[in-house]
Phi, psi and omega in degrees: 000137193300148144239132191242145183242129182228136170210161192260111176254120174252091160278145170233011201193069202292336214269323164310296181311343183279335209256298163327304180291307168329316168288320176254029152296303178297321179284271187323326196288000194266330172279159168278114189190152204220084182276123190256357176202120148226087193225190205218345184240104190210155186248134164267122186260329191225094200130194171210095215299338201023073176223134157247006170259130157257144179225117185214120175223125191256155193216168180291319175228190174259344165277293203295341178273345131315341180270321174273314194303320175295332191308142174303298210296327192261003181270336187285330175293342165316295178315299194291315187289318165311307171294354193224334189222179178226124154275144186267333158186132176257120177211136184293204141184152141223205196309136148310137205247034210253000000 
């Protein structure tokens, strides 16, 4: 069953985040993940996101998305995106059976 990760990103700091992104580009490219939205250009429709980022990355399961999150190599890259960035919220989910 797909499982999916979405997060809201407020940078406050793009050239650290940018470092960030470089690092866990790599740590991704070894998993099975799927991004299905990283963008910077998005419409609000209701709220207020306080985000300048979208994040959706799809994964097969909650084991391959356990593989980057638990990993040592995304706690040091962790380090950077914390120091660069505010998540407004990161949340797991998976398919709806609906």
């Amino acid at each position: 069953m797909p499982y999916f990760f979405l997060a809201l990103v407020d940078k406050h700091d793009r050239e650290a985040y940018a470092r960030y992104s470089a690092a866990n580009r790599e740590i991704l490219a070894s998993l099975d993940v799927k991004p299905l939205a990283l963008t910077d250009d998005f419409t609000t429709h209701e709220g207020d996101p306080n985000a300048s980022s979208i994040v959706l990355l799809e994964f097969p399961d909650e084991s391959e998305f356990r593989k980057w999150w638990d990993s040592s190599e995304y706690a040091e890259a962790k380090k950077i995106r914390m120091s660069a960035a505010d998540l407004r919220f990161a949340v797991t989910f998976g398919q709806s059976t609906r």
